[in-house]
C-alpha positions in Angstrom: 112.7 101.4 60.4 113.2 101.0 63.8 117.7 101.2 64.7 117.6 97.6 67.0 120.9 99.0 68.7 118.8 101.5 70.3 116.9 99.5 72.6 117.8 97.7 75.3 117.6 94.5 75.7 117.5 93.8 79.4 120.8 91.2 78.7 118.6 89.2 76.3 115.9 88.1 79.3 113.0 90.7 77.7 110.4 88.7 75.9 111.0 91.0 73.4 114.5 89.8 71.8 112.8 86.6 70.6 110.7 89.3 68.1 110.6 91.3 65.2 111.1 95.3 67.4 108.8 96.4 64.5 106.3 94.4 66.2 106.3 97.3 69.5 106.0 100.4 67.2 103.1 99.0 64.8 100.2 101.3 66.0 97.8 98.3 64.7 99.2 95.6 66.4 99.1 96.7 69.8 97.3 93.7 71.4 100.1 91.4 69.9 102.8 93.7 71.5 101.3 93.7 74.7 100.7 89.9 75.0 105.2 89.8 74.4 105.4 92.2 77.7 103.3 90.0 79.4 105.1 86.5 79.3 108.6 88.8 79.9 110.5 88.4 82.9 111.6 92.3 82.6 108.6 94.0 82.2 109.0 96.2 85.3 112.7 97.1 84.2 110.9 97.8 80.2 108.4 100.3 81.9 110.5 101.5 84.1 113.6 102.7 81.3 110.3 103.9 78.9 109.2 106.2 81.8 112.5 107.4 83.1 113.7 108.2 79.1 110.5 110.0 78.2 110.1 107.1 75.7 107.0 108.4 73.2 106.7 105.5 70.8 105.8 102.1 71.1 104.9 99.6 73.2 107.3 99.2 76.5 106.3 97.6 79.7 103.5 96.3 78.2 102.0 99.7 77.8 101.3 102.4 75.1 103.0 105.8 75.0 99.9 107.3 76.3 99.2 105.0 79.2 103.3 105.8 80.5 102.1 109.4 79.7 99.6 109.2 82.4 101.8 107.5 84.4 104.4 109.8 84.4 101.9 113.0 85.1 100.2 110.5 88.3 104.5 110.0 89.0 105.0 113.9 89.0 101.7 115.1 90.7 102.7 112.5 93.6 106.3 113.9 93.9 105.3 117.9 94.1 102.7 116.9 96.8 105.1 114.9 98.9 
């Protein structure tokens, strides 16, 4: 069961607090989840707070935990080589 006073809610503007947050961590239902992050006006600010918190479940952002994952390692690489 996934605690709904753990995740943020952007002040209500995230496509996101119209749904069911079970909706985000069903591994199966993926396409669904994404089409949510799509239509919300926060996305950036979703991916953003999943990347920045190391977030390793669900969909945030619009994106899996292993498509922030290789985000963050592209992130990281660019930083040590700046």
């Amino acid at each position: 069961m996934i605690r709904i006073e753990n995740i943020p809610n952007f002040d209500g503007l995230g496509a996101c607090s119209e749904e069911d947050p079970e909706l985000f961590f069903d591994e199966y239902d993926v396409p669904a989840a994404k089409a949510v992050s799509r239509r919300s006006v926060v996305v950036d600010e979703c991916l953003k707070y999943a990347i920045e918190t190391d977030t390793r479940h669900g969909v945030w952002g619009g994106m899996t935990d292993k498509e922030r994952e290789k985000i963050g390692r592209s992130q990281f690489r660019a930083q040590r080589s700046s």
